[in-house]
GUTORLO-262532 format. One record per residue (C-alpha): x, y, z. Coordinates in steps of 0.5 Angstrom, whole numbers. Layout:
residues N
<c1=X; c2=Y; c3=Z>
...
This chain:
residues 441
<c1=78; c2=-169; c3=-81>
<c1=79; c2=-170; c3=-74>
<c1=85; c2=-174; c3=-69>
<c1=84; c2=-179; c3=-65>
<c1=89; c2=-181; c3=-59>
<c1=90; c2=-188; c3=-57>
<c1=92; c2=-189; c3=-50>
<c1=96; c2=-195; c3=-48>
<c1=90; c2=-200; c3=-46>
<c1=89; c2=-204; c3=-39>
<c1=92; c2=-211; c3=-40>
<c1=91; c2=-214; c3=-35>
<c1=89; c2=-214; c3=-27>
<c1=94; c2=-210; c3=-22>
<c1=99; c2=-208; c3=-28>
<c1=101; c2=-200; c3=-28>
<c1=107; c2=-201; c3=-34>
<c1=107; c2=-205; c3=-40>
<c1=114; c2=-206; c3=-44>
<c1=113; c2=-203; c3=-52>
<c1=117; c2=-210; c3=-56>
<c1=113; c2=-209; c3=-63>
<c1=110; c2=-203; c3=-67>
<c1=106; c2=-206; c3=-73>
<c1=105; c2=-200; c3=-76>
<c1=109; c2=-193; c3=-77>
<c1=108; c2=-186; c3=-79>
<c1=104; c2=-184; c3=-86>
<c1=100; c2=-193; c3=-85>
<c1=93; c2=-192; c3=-86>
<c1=90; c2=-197; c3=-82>
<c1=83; c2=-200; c3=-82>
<c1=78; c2=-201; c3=-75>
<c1=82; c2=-208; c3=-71>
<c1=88; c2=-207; c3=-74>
<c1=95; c2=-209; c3=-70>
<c1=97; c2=-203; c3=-69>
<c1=102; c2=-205; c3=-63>
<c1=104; c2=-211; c3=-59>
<c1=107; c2=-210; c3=-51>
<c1=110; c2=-215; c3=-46>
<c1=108; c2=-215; c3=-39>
<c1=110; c2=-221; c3=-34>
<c1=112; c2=-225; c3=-40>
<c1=106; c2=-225; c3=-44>
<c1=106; c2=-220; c3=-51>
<c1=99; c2=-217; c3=-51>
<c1=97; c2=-214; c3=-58>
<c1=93; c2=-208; c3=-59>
<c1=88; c2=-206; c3=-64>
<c1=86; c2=-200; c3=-67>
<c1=79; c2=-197; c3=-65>
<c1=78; c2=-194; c3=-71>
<c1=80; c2=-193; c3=-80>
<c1=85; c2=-188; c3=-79>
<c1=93; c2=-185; c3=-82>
<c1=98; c2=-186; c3=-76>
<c1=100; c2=-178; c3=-76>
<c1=105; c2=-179; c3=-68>
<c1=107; c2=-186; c3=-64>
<c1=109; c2=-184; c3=-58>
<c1=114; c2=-189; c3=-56>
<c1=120; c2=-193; c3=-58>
<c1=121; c2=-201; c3=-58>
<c1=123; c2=-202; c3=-51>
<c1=120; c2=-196; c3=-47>
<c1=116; c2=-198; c3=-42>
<c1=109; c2=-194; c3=-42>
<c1=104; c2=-193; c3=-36>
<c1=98; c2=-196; c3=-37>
<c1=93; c2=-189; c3=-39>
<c1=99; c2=-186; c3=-43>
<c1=98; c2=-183; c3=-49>
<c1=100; c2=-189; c3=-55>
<c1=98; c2=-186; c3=-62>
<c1=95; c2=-181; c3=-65>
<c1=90; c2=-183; c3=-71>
<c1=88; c2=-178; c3=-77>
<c1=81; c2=-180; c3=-77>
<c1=74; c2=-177; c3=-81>
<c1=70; c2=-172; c3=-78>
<c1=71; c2=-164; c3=-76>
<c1=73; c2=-164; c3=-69>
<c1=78; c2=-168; c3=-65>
<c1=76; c2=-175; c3=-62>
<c1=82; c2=-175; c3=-57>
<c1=79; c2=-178; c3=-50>
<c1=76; c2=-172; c3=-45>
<c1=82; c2=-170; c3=-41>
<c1=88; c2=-172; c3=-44>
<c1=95; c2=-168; c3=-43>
<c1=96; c2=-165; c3=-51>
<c1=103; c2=-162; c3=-49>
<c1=105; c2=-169; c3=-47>
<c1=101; c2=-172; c3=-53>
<c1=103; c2=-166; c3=-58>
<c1=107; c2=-168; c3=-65>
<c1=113; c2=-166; c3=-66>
<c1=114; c2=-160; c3=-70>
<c1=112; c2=-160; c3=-77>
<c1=118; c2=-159; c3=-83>
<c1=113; c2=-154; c3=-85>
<c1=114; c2=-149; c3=-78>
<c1=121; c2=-151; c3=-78>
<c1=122; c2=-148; c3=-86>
<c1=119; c2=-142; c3=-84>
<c1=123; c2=-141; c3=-78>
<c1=130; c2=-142; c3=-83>
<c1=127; c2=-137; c3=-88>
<c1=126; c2=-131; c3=-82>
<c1=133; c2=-133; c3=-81>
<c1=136; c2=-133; c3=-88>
<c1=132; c2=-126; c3=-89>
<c1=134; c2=-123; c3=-82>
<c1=142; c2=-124; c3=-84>
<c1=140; c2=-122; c3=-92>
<c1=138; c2=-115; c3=-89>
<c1=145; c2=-115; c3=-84>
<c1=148; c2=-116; c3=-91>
<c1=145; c2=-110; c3=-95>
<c1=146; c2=-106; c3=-89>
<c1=153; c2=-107; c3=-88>
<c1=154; c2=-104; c3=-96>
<c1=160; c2=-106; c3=-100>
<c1=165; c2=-107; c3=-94>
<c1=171; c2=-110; c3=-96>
<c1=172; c2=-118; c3=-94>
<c1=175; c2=-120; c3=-88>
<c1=183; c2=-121; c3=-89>
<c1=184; c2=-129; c3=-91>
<c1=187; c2=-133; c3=-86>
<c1=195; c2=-135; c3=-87>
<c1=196; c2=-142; c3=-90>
<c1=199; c2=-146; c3=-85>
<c1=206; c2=-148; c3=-87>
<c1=207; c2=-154; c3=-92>
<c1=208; c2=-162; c3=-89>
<c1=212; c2=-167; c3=-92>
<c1=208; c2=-171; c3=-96>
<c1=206; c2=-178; c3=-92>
<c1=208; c2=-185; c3=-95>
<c1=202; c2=-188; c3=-96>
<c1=203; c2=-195; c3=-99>
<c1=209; c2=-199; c3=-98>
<c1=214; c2=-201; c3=-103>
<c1=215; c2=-208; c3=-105>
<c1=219; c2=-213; c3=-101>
<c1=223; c2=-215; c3=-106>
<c1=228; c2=-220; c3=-102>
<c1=231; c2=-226; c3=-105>
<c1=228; c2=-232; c3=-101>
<c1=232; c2=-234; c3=-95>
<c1=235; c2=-227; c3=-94>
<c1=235; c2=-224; c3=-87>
<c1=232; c2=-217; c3=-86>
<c1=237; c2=-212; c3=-84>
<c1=235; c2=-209; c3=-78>
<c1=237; c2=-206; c3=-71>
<c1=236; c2=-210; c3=-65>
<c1=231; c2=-204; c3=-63>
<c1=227; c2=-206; c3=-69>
<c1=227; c2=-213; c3=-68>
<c1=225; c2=-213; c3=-61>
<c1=220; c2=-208; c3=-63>
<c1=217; c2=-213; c3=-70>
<c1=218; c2=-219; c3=-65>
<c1=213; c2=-216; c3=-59>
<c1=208; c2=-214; c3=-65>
<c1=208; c2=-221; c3=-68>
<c1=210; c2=-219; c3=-74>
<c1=216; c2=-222; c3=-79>
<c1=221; c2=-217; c3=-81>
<c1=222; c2=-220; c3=-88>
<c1=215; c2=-217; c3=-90>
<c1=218; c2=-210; c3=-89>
<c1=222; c2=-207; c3=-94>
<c1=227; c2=-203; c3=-92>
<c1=228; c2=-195; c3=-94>
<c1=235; c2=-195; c3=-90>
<c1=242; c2=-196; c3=-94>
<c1=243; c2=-203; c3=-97>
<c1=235; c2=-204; c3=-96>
<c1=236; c2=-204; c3=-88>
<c1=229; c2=-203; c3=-84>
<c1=229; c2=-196; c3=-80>
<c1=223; c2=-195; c3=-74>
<c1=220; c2=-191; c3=-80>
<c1=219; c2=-197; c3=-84>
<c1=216; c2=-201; c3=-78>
<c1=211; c2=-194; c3=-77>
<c1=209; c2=-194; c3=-84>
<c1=207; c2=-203; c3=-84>
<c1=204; c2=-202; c3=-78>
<c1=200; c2=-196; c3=-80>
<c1=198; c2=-199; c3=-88>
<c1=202; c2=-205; c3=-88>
<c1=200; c2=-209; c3=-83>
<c1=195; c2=-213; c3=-88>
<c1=201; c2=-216; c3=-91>
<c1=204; c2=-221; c3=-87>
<c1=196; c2=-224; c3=-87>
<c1=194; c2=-230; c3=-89>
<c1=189; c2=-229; c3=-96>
<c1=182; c2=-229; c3=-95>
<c1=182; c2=-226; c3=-87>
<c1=182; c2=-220; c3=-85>
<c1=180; c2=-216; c3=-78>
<c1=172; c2=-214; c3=-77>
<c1=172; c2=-208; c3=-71>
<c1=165; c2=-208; c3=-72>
<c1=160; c2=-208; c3=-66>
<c1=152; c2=-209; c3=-66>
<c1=149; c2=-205; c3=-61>
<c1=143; c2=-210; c3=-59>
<c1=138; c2=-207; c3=-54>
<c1=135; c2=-212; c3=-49>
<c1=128; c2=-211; c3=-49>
<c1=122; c2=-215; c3=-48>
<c1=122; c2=-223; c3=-46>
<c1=130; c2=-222; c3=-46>
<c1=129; c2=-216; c3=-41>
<c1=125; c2=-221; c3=-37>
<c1=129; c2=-226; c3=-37>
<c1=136; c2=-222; c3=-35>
<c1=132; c2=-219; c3=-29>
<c1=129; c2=-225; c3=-27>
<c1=136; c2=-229; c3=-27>
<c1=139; c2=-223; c3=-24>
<c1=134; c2=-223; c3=-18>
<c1=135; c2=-230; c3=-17>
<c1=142; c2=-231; c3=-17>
<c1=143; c2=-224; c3=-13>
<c1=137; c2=-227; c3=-7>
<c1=138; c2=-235; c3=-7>
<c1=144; c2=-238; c3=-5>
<c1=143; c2=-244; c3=-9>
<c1=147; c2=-252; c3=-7>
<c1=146; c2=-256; c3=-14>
<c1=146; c2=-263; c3=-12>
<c1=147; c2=-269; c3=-18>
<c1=146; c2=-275; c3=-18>
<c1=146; c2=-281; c3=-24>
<c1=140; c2=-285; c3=-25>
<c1=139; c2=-291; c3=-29>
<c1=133; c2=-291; c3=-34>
<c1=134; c2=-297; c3=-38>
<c1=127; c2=-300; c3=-34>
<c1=124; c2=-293; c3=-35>
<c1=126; c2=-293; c3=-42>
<c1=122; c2=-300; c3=-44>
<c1=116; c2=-299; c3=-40>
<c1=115; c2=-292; c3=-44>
<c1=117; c2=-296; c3=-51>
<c1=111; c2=-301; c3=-48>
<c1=107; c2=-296; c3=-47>
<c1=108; c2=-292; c3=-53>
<c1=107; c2=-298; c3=-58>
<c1=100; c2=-300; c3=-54>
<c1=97; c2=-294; c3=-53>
<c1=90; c2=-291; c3=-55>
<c1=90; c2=-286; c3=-61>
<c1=88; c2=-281; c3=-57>
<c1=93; c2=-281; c3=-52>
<c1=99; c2=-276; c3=-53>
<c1=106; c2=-281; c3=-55>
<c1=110; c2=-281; c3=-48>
<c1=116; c2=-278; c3=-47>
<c1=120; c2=-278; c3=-40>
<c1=118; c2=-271; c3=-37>
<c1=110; c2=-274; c3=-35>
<c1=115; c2=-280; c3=-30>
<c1=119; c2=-275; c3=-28>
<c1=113; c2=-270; c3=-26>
<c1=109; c2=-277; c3=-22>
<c1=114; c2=-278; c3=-19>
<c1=116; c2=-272; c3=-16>
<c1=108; c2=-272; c3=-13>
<c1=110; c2=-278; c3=-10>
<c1=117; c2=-276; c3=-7>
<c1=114; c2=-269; c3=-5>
<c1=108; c2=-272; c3=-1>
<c1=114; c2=-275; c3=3>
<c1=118; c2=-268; c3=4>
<c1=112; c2=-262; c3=2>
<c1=117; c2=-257; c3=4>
<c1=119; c2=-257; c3=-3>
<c1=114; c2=-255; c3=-7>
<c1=114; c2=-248; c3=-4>
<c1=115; c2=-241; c3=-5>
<c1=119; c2=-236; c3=-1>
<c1=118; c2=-228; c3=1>
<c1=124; c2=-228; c3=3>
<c1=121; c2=-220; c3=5>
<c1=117; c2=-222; c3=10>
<c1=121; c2=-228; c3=12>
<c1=115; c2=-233; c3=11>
<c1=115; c2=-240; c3=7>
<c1=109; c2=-241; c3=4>
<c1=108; c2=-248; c3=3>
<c1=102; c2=-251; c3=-2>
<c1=98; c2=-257; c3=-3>
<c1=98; c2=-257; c3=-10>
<c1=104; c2=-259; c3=-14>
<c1=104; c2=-253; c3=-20>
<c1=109; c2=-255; c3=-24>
<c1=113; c2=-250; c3=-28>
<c1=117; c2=-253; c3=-35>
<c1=123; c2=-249; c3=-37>
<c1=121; c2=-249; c3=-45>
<c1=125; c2=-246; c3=-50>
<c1=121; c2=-241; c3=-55>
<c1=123; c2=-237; c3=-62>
<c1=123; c2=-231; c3=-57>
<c1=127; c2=-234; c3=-51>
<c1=126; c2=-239; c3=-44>
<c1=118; c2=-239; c3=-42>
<c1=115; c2=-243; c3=-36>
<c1=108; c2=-245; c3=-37>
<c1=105; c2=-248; c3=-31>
<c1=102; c2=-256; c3=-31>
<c1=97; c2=-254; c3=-25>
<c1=95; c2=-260; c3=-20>
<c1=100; c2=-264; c3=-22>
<c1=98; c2=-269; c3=-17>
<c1=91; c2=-270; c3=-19>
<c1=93; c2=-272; c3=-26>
<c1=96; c2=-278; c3=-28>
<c1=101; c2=-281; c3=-33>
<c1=97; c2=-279; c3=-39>
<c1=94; c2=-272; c3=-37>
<c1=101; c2=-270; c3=-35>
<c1=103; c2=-272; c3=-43>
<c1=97; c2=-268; c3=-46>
<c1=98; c2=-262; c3=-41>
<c1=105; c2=-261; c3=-41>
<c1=104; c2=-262; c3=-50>
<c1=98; c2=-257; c3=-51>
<c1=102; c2=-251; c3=-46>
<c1=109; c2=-252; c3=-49>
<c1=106; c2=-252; c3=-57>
<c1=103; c2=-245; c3=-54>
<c1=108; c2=-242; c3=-51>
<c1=112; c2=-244; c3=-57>
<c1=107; c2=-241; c3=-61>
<c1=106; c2=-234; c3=-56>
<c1=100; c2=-236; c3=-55>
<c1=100; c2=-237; c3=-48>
<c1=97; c2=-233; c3=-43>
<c1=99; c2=-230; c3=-37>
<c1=95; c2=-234; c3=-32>
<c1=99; c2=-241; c3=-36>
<c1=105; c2=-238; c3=-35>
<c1=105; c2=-236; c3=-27>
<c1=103; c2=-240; c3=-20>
<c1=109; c2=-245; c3=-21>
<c1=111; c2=-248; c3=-14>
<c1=117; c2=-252; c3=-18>
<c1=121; c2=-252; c3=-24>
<c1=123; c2=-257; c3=-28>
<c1=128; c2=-256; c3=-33>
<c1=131; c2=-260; c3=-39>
<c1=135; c2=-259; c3=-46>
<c1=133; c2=-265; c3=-47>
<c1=139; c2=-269; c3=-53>
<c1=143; c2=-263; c3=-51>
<c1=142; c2=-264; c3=-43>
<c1=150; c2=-264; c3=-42>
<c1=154; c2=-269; c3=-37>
<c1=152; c2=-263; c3=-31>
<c1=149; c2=-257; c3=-31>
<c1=147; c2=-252; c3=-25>
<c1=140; c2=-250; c3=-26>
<c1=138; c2=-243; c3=-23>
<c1=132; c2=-243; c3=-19>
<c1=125; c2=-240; c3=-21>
<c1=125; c2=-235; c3=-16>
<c1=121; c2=-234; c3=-12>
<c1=121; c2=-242; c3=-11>
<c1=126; c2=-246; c3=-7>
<c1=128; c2=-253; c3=-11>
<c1=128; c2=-254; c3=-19>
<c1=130; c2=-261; c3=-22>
<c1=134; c2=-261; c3=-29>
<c1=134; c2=-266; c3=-33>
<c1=141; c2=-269; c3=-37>
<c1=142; c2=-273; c3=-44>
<c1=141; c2=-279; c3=-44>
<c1=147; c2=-285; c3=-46>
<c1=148; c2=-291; c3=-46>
<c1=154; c2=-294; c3=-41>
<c1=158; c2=-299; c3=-38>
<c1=156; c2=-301; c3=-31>
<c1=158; c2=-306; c3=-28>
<c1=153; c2=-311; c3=-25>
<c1=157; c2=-314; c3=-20>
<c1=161; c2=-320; c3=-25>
<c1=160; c2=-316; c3=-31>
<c1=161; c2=-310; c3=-35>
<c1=153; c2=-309; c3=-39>
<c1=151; c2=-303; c3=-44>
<c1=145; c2=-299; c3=-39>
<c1=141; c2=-293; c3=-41>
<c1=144; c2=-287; c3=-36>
<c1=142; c2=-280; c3=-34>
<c1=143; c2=-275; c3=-29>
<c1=139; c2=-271; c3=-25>
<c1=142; c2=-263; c3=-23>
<c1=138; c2=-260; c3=-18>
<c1=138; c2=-254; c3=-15>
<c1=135; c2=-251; c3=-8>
<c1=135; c2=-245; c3=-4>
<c1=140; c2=-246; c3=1>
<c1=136; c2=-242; c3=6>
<c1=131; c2=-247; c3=7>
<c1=133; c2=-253; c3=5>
<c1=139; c2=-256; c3=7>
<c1=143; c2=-261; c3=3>
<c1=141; c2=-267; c3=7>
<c1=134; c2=-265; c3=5>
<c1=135; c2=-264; c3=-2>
<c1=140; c2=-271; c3=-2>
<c1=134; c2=-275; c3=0>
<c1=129; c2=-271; c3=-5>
<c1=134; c2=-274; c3=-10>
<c1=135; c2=-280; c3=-8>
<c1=128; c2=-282; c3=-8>
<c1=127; c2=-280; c3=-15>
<c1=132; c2=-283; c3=-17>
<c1=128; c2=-289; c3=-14>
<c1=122; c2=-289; c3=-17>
<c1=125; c2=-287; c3=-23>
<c1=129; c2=-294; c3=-23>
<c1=124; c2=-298; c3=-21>
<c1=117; c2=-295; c3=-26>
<c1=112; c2=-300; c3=-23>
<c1=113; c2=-296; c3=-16>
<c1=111; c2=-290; c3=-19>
<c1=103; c2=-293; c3=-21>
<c1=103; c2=-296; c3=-13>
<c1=100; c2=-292; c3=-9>
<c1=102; c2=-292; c3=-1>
């Protein structure tokens, strides 16, 4: 028989390092030639990797959450064949396993027969003088015994006591006394709180001192530190503003009930893309990137939208590229495909990176405001809240209207409130009167 070593492999372009979020196998499995045999994360994106080889898992040379260098040594396979396959040029000491059970029982025997032979040696001595015992405790009450109070008795106690039970929360009538005429001494009050305390509870609750420890790893990790980083960079103005969509709301039913049935069913995501295009061509600014290291803003002609989508292992963001070369329909059926894929972890690193703005939506659990958090290194993101029907007043009356609100964040740095105000605004508008948004300027 012979090893095989697996090193962790190159998952992609310009990629030193790649996070350990899943193994598939364990010490002892046989696997079989493409088997999964672990699933790393690098910028988002989770890379399975298969085995080259039919083997039995002899060592796994990391923990789920290390972050290993690409080259490193990953797993060591038990394969057919005389000599040992490991790739030319690996480090066998930092791939070595562990010591063996065996090597370990044989060095506890060479001490078990070392001290055997100090024994023989040493003859019948007599045994070492016995310790003294240490001297006798009074025995600790550990129970308490009834309270056997009359109903509407008061408790006798001090005011010490009292003011001890009050400070503690607990109700001296649930304490018995051990003092003449069952009077409540500090002793009682020690022993309740040390083995009573459960007394003076409701039936049914009881404490839970529990702590799970959860290590953050992989797309969480990734989240933290990219929040951390925008919050820690970005000095974020979060500007909100109420849109009426009641027009939007019926053109997009209009369009639903008469579409084609290749077309994918509207929601109100593909509007509020086409016209963030239009408002953007206005004030190109927005739609940027900052290297806030080289102090430059590198402005883009093309509108790569991000979708904020919520997944099974966290928030992603893939990317609807050249929204602005798209129209209402093809917005739609991109930004369904690439949410189905980042729900299903099938989106690729290329899906999920390039966005030039954000859009962020819970959808029915939107909320009255929210203050959304830059995709850095971007300098505006648009948060999208729920939808409700409310009064407005029209000018003689108060009529039911389908109202939304837009809270939008933008790097401060760059833009400035009135810039942000008047990006807003005329979304506001487009949104408000939908026809504008297939008119072209």
């Amino acid at each position: 028989m012979g090893e095989h070593l697996i090193k962790m492999p190159d998952v992609g372009e310009g990629i030193a390092e790649a996070e350990l979020v899943e193994w598939h196998v364990k010490v002892g499995d046989l696997v079989r030639e493409d088997a999964v045999l672990a699933a790393v994360m690098t910028d988002k994106a989770t890379v399975e990797i298969p085995s080259p080889v039919d083997g039995e898992v002899l060592w796994l040379g990391a923990e789920i959450g290390d972050v290993v260098a690409i080259g490193s040594p990953l797993i060591r396979l038990k394969v057919e064949g005389e000599d040992s396959v490991a790739p030319a040029g690996q480090d066998e000491k930092a791939a070595e396993p562990p010591a063996r059970p065996k090597d370990i029982e044989a060095q506890a025997d060479g001490a078990v027969k070392s001290s055997e032979a100090i024994v023989e040696r040493q003859g019948k001595s007599a045994p070492p003088p016995r310790p003294p015992e240490p001297p006798q405790r009074p025995p600790v009450r550990t129970h308490l015994p009834s309270v056997a109070r009359a109903e509407g008795e008061r408790p006798i106690a001090s005011p010490a006591i009292r003011l001890r039970a009050r400070e503690a929360g607990i109700d001296l009538r649930q304490i018995p006394g051990s003092g003449p005429a069952g009077r409540i001494t500090h002793e009682d009050l020690d022993a309740f709180f040390t083995h009573g305390r459960q007394v003076a509870k409701a039936p049914g609750l009881a404490q839970n001192n529990s702590v799970e420890h959860v290590k953050v790893i992989g797309l969480r990790r990734k989240i933290a530190e990219k929040m951390a980083l925008a919050k820690s960079r970005i000095p974020h103005i979060t500007y909100v503003e109420e849109v009426d969509v009641t027009a939007l709301e019926d053109l997009r039913a209009a369009l639903n009930a008469n579409k084609r049935a290749e077309r994918p069913k509207l929601t109100l995501l593909p509007f509020l893309m086409r016209a963030m295009v239009k408002a953007i061509a206005e004030q190109p600014h927005l739609n940027a990137i900052y290297d806030d290291d080289a102090g430059i803003v590198h402005q883009h002609g093309g509108v790569h939208i991000g979708i904020a989508t919520q997944t099974g292992s966290g928030l992603m963001v893939p990317v609807v590229k050249h929204a602005e070369a798209r129209d209402l329909w093809d917005c739609a059926a991109e930004l369904n495909r690439l949410a189905e894929a980042a729900k299903a972890g099938l989106a690729s690193r290329e899906e999920l990176s390039g966005s030039t703005i954000t859009i962020t939506s819970l959808g029915a659990m939107g909320g009255i405001v929210t203050t959304p958090v830059i995709n850095y290194p971007e300098v505006a993101i648009v948060g999208v809240n729920k939808m409700v029907v409310r009064p407005v007043w029209d000018g003689s009356t108060f009529v039911p209207r389908k109202m939304m609100n837009l809270s939008s964040s933008f790097d401060h740095r760059i833009i400035d409130g009135w810039d942000a105000a008047v990006f807003i605004q005329r979304i506001k508008t487009l949104l408000e009167t939908p026809a504008m948004i297939f008119v072209e300027a």
